[in-house]
Every structure is written in C-alpha cells, then in structure tokens.
C-alpha positions in Angstrom: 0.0 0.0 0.0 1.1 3.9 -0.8 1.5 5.2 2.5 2.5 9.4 2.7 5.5 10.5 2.0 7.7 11.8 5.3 7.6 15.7 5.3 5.2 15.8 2.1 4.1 19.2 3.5 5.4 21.7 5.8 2.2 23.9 5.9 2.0 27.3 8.0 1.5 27.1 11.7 -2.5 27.0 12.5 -1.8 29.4 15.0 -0.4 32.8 14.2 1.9 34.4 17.0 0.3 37.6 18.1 1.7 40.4 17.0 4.3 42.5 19.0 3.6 45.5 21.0 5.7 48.3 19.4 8.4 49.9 21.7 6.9 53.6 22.1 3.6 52.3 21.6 0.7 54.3 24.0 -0.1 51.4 26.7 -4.0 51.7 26.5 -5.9 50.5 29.6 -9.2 49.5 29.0 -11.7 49.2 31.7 -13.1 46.0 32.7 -15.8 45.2 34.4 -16.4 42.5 37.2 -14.8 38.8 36.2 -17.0 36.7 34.7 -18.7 33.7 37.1 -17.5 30.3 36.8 -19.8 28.0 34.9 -19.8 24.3 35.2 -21.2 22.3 32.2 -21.3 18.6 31.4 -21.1 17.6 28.0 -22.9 14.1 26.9 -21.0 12.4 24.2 -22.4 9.2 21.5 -20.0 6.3 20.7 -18.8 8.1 18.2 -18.7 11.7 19.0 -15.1 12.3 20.4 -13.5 11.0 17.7 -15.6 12.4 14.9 -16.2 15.3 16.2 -12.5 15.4 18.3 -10.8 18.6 16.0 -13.5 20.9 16.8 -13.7 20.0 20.7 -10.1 20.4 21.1 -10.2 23.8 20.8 -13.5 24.2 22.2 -12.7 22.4 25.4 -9.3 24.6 25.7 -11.1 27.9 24.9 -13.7 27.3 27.6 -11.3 26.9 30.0 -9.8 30.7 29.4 -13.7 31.5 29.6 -13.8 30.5 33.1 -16.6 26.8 31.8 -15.2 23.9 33.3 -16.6 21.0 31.6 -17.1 17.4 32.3 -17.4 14.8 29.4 -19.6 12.0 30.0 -18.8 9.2 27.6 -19.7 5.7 26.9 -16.9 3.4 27.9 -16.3 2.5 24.3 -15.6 5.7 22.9 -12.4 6.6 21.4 -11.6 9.8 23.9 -7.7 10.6 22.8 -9.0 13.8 20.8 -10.3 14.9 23.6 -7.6 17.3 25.8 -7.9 16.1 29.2 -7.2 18.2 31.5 -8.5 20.5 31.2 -11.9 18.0 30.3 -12.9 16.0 33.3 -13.8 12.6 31.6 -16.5 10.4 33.4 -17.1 6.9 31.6 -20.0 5.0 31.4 -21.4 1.9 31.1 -20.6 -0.8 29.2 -22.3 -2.0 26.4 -25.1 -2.4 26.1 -25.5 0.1 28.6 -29.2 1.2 27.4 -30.4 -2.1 28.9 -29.5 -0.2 32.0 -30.9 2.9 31.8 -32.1 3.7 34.7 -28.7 2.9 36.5 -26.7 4.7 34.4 -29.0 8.1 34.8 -28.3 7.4 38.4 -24.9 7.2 38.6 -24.0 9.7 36.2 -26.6 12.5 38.1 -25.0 11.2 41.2 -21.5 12.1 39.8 -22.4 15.1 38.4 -24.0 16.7 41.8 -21.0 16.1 43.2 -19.4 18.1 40.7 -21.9 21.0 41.1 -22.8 21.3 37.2 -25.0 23.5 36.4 -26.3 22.3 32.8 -26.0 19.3 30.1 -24.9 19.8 26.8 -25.6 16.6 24.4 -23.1 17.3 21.7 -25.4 15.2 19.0 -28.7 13.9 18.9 -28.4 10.5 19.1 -28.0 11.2 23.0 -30.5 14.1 23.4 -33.1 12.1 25.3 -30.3 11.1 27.8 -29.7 14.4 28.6 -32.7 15.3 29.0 -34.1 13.1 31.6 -30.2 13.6 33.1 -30.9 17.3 33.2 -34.2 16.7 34.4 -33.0 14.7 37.2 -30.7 17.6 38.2 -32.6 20.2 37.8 -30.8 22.1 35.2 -31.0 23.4 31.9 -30.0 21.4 28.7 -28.8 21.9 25.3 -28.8 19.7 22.2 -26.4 20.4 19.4 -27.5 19.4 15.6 -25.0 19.0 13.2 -27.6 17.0 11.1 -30.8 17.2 8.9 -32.5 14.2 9.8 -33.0 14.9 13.3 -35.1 11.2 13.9 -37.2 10.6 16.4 -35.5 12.7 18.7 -37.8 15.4 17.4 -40.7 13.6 19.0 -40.0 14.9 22.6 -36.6 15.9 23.9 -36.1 19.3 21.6 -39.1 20.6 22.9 -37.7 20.9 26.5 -34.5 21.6 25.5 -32.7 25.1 26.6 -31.5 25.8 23.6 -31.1 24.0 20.3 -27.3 24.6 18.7 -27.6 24.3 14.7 -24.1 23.8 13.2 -25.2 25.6 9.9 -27.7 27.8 9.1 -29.0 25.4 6.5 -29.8 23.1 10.1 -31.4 25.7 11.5 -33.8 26.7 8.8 -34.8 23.0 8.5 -35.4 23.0 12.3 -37.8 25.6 12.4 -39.3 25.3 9.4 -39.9 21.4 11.0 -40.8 23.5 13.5 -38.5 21.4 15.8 -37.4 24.1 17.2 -38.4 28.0 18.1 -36.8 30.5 16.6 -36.5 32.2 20.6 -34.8 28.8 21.4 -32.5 28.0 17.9 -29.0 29.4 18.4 -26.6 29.1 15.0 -23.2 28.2 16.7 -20.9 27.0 13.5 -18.3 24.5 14.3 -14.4 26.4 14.8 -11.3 24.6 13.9 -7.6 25.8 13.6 -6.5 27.0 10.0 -3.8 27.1 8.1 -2.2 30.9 6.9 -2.0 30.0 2.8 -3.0 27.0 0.9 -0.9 23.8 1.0 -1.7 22.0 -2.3 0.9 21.7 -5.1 3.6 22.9 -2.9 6.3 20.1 -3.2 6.6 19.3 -6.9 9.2 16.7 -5.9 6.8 14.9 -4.8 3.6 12.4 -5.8 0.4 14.4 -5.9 -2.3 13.2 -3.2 -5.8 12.6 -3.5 -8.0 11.9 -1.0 -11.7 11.5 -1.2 -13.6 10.4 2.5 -16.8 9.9 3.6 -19.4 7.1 5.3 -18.8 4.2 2.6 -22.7 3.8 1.8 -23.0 4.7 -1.4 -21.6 2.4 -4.0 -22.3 4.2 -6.8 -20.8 7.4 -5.8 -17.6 5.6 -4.4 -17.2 3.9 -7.8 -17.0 7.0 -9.4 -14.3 8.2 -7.6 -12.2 4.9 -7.8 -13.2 5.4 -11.9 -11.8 8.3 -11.4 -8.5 7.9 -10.0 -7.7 4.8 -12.5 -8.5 7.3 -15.5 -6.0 9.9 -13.4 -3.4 6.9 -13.4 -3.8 5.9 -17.0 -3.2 10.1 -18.0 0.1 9.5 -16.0 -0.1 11.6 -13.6 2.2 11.1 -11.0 -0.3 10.6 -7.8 -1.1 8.4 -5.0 -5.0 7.8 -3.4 -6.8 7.6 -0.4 -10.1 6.9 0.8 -11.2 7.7 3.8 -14.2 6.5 6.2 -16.3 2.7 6.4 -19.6 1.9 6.2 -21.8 -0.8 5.2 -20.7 -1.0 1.6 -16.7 -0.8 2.3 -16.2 -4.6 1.1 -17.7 -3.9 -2.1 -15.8 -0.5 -2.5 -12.7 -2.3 -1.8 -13.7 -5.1 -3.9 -14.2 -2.7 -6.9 -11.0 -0.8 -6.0 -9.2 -4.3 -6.3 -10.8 -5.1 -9.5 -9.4 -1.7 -11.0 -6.3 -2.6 -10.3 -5.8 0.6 -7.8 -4.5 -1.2 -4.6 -1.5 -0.4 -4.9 -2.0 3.2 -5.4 -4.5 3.3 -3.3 -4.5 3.0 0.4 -8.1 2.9 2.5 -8.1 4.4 6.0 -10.5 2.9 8.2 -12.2 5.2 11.4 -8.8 7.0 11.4 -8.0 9.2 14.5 -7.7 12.9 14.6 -4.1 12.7 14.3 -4.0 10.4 10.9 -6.5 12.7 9.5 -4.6 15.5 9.9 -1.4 13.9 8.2 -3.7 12.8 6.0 -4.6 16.5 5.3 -1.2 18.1 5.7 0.0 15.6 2.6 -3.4 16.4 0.5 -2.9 18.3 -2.4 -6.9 17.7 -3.3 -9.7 16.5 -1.6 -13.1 14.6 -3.0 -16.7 14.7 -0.7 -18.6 12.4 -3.6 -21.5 12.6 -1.9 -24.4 14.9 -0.7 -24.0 15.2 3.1 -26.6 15.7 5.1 -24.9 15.7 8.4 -21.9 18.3 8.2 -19.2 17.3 6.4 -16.0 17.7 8.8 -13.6 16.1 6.5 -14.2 18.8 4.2 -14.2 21.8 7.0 -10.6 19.9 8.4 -9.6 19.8 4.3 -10.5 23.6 3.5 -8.8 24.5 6.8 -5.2 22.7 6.2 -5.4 24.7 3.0 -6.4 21.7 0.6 -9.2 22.9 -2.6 -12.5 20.7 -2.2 -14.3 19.0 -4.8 -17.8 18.1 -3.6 -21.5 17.5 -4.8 -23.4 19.9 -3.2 -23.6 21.5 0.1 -26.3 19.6 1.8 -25.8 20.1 5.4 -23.0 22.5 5.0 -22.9 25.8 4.3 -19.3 26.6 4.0 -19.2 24.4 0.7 -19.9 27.3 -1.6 -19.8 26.5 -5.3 -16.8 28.1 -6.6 -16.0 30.0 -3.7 -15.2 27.6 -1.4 -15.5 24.2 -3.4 -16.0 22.9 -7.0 -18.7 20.9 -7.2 -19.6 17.8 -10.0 -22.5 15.7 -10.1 -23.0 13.1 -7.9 -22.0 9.5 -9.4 -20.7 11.5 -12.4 -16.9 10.2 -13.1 -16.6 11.8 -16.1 -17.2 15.5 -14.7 -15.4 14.2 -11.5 -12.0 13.2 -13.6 -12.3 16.4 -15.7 -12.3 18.8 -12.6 -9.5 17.2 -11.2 -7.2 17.5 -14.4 -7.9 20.8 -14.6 -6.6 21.3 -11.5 -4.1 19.2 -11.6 -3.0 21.0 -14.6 -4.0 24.5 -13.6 -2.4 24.5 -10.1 -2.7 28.3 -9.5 -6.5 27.7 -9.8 -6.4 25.1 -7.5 -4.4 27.6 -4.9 -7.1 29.8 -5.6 -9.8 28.1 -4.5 -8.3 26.5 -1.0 -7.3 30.8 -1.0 -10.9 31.6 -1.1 -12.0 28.8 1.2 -9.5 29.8 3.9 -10.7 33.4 4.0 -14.6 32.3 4.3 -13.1 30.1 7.2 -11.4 33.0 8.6 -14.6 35.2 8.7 -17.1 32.2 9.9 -15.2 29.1 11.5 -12.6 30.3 14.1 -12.4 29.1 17.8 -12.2 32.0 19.1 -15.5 32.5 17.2 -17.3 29.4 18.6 -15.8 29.8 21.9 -17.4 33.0 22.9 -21.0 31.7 21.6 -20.9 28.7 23.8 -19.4 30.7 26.7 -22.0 32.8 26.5 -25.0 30.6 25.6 -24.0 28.5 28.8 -23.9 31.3 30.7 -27.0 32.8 30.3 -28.3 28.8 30.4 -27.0 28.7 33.9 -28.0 31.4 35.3 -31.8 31.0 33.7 -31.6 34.1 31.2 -34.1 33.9 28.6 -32.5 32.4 25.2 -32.1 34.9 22.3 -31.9 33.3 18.9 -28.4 34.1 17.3 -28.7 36.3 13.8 -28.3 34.1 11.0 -25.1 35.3 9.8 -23.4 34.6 13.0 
C-alpha cells in the first residue's frame, strides 16, 4: 500500500503568534468590568462523537477553560476519547455496552456524579443522546442543550427538543430546517458553527518533488458514488499523472468498494483508511494536495471543513448540510456519481495549479470570517452562561 510520503508538506502554523507591542507604543488600559462567574457544564457524548467530532472540541474544550466553563465529558466506555484534551476535560465513563439495557442505572450514577461536581447544565453534543440528557438534566434540575450537526433529526424530534434550553444548529442550512420542521423556536435555535484551527496560505501543489495526493472520505454507503471516484483515479493513473489515493471513512458497503478498487487494479495506489484518529487525518490533510466529498452530506461534512482549513481545494456535490461548501467560492462541485465530470475537474486542477491555490485561497478566507475558535468559543461561553444562570435564550442572527 502507498502510504504518505515523510515531510510531504510543511504547511503554515495554525496558529499565528500575536503580533508585538511596538516599543513607544501608547499602553492603552481599557476598563473592565467585574470577572465573569464560573460555569460548570457537562457535555454528553455518542460512541462516536469524540472521535468524529475530536478537532472541533479540542479547541472548544481549551477555549472554555480561558472562559472560566469547566466542563465534564460523560462518555460511553467505548468511545475513542484521545482527541479529547484532558485536563482540562474532566472525563467520566460510562457503562458498558449495552448500557441502554441499563438505563435507569446509568441516569443514576451519572446524576449522582455530576452533583458532586456542582454542574450546572447538560450539553448533548449530538442527537443521538439528546433524550439522555434530557431526563439527566431533568433529574438535576438544570438546563439542557442539544447540538444538531444534522438534517435528519429522527425521532428525537418527538420529545426531547421541545424541553430543551437551547437547540445549537451547526449551519444555518440546520437551522432553517429546524424551524421550518418546527422542531425548534426561533426564541430557542441558536446558530453556533463548528471552529477549527487553520492554516495561513493553501498547501496543495507545494512540493513538486513529490507524488500528488488525493483523498476522497466519507461514510462508505454509497456504491455508486464511491465507484465513481475509484473510476476516477484509474482514468487519473492511466493520463500518467504522477499521484497516490486515499479513501477515507467505512460503512456498510466498504467490502464492495474495496472489492471494486481491487478489480481496478488501484490497490497499490490506493490506500483505505478505516475510522482514522484525529491525528491520521490530519497527516492525512497536511500531505493532500486535493480532496473529494462524492457525496451529498446531510450531516456536516467535517472532513471537508478539516480539508478547507489545512489549505487543501475541495471538490464536492453539493452543500447539503454545510454551508461553508460554496460553489466556486469555497468548493468545486460535479455531479454526484458522475466520473466523467469528477475526472475532468480534477485535471484541470491538476494541470492549472494556481486555480487550484485559488480556490483553497478563497475557502480559507470564508473560514477565517465564519469558522474560528475563538468564534465558537465566545458563543458557547455565553450561551452556557445565560443557560445557567436561567436568562431567557435569544436566537443568534443568522449570519453569526
């Protein structure tokens, strides 16, 4: 198998160093008013969340904690918890599968933990757990909060969102479909888009020296969309082009998109990374010189937020859940399922690599404007806050 080449990129610093106070520079004091109270939250996690959703609580978790939120993370025992920084996270365990069967235990103990810790509201980061956390908060006594970073809500919609706090939308496209589903108030629908750490300048194209990578990623459902891609990348290879493939993600289909990939003759090309961790993703991305979404999302599509942010350009079919996938602003998009279109957009870039630079340009700066940290650190900081200390929720403006 291909694996990435050692030091295939040497991208820009996510974080910039702040700039230097200049010698005769007028010290301005500003005046500040009383420090802000401490909050204690607890954040419910799914199997799955820490690790999918690791690079955006990283900086979330660390923020909070300059923001005076301590948070605890209740998690199933078999989730992956590595991306999450701990300290400053508290992480509390629970269960072991299936733990469900024991419900009413585990509210128990985990409300019993949590008094002890003095929290003063539940967070379920996705809502596959918001009924846990509801009848956790309820047990408590506190407020809760349900994040959606997905269209198709599910049965969750049938009770727990009405009690909730505050619903988060990760897009504005989420939080139109909430209230036009009327799942949620407008009164009690706050748009909080997801923050990750970005790059200075694109990173595609920058080491000639070396193979050109492709990546495409996503839940390995679709066969037709996956054999598209593979299509694709063999019609890439026979044009010569000097590249290497991955494909990242599983899903119910992956034996038969491997089986395909086999029968193109593309494994050894072609390498398939399977659930990989925050860290592999983001060598993954710091090699990338171009990255593939092949299909409609409708949960949002972090691979291609982490893409657009370590500089790589984004091909994709739509937008679906995402609105920071922008047609040719932020992303070039082809038809779904369509290899043809798909192979053409990728020699163009391939052979027009200014355009590609361009385009991972543009994306950066929409990142910049929308999807900082500091951004999404200040909205949770001060949606828990008014959460704990009862204020009345007021529905964020839909360009936040």
């Amino acid at each position: 198998m291909s694996q990435v080449p050692d030091n295939q990129k040497d991208p820009d610093p996510p974080h910039p160093s702040p700039p230097q106070a200049e010698a005769n520079e007028e010290l301005v004091v500003e005046a500040v008013g009383p420090p802000a109270r401490r909050v204690k939250a607890a954040w419910l996690a799914g199997p799955d969340t820490p690790s999918a959703l690791g690079r955006v609580l990283q900086p979330l978790a660390i923020g909070l904690m300059d923001e005076m939120v301590e948070v605890v993370a209740l998690c199933p025992e078999q989730a992956d918890v590595r991306e999450l920084p701990s300290p400053p996270v508290d992480i509390l365990p629970f269960g072991r599968p299936p733990w469900w069967a024991f419900r009413d235990r585990t509210l128990e103990y985990l409300a019993e933990q949590l008094r002890k810790r003095k929290v003063e509201l539940v967070h379920a980061l996705e809502v596959s757990v918001a009924d846990l956390a509801h009848d956790l908060a309820a047990l408590l006594g506190v407020p809760f909060l349900v994040n959606s970073f997905t269209l198709d809500a599910g049965a969750w919609q049938a009770r727990a969102e009405h009690n909730a706090w505050s619903v988060l939308a990760a897009s504005d496209t989420i939080r139109r479909d909430l209230l036009d589903r009327r799942v949620s108030s407008d009164a009690h629908t706050r748009l909080v888009r997801p923050g990750v750490y970005q790059v200075r300048n694109p990173t595609c194209f920058i080491y000639p020296q070396h193979h050109v990578v492709i990546a495409a990623g996503g839940r390995l459902d679709d066969v037709v969309a996956f054999d598209a891609v593979l299509r694709s990348f063999a019609e890439i290879r026979k044009r010569k082009y000097d590249s290497i493939f991955f494909i990242i993600g599983n899903g119910r289909n992956e034996r038969l998109i491997r089986d395909r990939a086999r029968k193109l003759g593309l494994l050894h090309d072609l390498t398939f990374v399977d659930r990989p961790s925050g860290t592999q993703l983001a060598g993954i991305f710091k090699a990338a010189d171009l990255y593939i979404s092949p299909v409609v999302e409708r949960d949002i599509d972090i691979n291609s937020l982490l893409a657009m942010a370590a500089g790589v350009p984004v091909l994709a079919c739509g937008a679906g859940a995402s609105d920071f996938l922008v047609q040719d602003q932020t992303a070039l998009f082809f038809a779904q399922g369509d290899s043809e279109q798909l192979t053409d957009t990728l020699c163009r870039l391939l052979d027009d690599q200014a355009a590609a630079s361009a385009i991972a340009a543009s994306a950066l700066e929409h990142l910049r404007t929308r999807h900082t940290p500091t951004q999404m650190v200040r909205k949770y900081a001060e949606i828990y806050r008014q959460a704990a200390e009862g204020a009345v929720p007021i529905s964020a403006a839909t360009t936040g």
